[in-house]
C-alpha positions in Angstrom: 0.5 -29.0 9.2 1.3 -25.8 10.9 0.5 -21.8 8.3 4.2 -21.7 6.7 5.1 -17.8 6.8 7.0 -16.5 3.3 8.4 -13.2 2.7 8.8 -12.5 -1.2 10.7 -9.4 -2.9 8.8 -6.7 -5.2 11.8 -5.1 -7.2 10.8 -2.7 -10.1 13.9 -1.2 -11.8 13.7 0.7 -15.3 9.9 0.1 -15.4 10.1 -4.2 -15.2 9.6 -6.0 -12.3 12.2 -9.1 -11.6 10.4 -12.3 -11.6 11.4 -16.2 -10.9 10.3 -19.4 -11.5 11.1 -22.1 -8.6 9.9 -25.1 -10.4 12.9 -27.0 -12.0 13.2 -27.9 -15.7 9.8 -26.9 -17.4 7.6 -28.1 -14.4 5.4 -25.0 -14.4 5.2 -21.7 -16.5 4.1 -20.4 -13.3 6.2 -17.4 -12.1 6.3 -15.3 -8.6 8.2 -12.5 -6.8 11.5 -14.1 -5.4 11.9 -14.6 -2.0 11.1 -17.7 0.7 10.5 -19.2 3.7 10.9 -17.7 7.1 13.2 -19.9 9.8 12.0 -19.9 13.7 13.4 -16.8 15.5 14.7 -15.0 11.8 13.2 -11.4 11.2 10.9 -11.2 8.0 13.7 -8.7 6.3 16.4 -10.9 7.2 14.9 -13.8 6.0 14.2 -11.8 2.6 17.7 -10.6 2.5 18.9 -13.9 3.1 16.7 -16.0 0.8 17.4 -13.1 -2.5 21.4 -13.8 -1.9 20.9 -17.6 -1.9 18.4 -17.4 -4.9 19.4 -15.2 -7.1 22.4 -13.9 -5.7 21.0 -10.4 -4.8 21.6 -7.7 -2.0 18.8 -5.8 -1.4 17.6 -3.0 1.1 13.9 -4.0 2.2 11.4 -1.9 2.4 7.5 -1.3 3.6 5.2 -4.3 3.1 2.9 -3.8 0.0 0.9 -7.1 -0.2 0.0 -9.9 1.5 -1.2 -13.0 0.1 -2.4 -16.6 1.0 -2.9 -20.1 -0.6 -3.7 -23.7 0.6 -3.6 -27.0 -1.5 -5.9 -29.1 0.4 -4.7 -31.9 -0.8 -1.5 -31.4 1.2 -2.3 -30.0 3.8 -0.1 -26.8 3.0 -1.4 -23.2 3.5 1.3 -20.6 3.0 0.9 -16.7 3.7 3.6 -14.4 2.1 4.1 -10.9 2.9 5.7 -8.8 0.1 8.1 -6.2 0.6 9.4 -2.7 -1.4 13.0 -3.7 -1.9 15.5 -1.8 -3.7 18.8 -3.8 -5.4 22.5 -2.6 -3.8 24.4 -2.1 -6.9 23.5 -2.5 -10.7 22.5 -5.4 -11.7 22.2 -9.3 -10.9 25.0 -11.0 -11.3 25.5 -13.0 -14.9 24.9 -16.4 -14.9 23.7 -16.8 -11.5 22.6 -20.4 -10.8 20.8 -21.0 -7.6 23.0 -24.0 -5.8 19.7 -25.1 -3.9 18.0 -25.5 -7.1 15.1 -24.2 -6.4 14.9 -20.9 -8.6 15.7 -22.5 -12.3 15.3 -18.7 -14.1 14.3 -15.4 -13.8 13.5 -12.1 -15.8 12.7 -8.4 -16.2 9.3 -7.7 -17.3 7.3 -4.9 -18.2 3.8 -4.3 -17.0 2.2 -4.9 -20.2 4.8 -8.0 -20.8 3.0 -9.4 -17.3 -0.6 -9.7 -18.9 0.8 -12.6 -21.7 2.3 -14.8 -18.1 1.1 -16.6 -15.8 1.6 -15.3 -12.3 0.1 -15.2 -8.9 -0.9 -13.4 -6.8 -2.8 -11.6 -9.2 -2.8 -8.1 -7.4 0.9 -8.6 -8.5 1.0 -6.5 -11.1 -0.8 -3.9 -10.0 1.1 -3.0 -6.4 4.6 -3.4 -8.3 3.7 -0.2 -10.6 1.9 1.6 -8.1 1.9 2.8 -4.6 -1.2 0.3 -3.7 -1.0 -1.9 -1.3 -3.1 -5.1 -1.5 -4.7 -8.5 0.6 -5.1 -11.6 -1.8 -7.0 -13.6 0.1 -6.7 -17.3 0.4 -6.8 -19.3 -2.9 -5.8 -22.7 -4.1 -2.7 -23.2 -5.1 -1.9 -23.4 -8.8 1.0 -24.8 -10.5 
């Protein structure tokens, strides 16, 4: 199975960080930066512009890249690396009541940084870049759900 290439969204706005969970129903307390997968011959920024309208039905302007990250599950043969992007939102707000139609992002939230420290997250380094000017490697780590 060929190294699938993500691009994923690090939005801080009034000190909280927005947040997702892409596992439908309760599946996993396991939340992450939105964003997605990268299509054959799409730019990384388009693909994250494109993916954050689908998802949550956001416009963005992308940014540097903060973070990279990596995981595998050995199991399935998948190994994924994301690369995070500084994005600011066009406009104020997410729009109410935005349901995904694809399914895959069943919620999402504002969080502060100490709020971040009572979920579960990945990649850890997370935290950390989104409050700061950091940048950050995670390197490769087993998938968790």
């Amino acid at each position: 199975m060929p190294i699938r290439l993500a691009v994923r969204a690090v939005i801080v706005r009034d000190s909280r960080l927005l947040l997702v969970n892409a596992y439908p129903g309760d599946q996993s307390d396991l939340w992450c930066a939105p964003g997605g997968g990268v299509e054959p011959h799409e730019g990384l920024a388009e693909t994250l512009a494109r993916e954050l309208r689908e998802e949550i039905g956001l416009r963005v302007n992308v940014g540097a890249p903060c973070l990279v990250n990596e995981f595998h599950a050995p199991a399935s043969g998948l190994h994924q690396v994301e690369v995070f992007f500084r994005c600011d939102m066009q406009g104020g707000a997410l729009p109410p009541r935005w349901r995904d139609p694809a399914g895959v992002v069943n919620r999402h939230g504002w969080f502060t940084r100490a709020e971040l420290a009572a979920l579960r997250l990945k990649p850890d380094s997370l935290p950390r870049v989104a409050f700061s000017d950091d940048v950050a490697y995670d390197a490769l780590e087993t998938l968790v759900r």
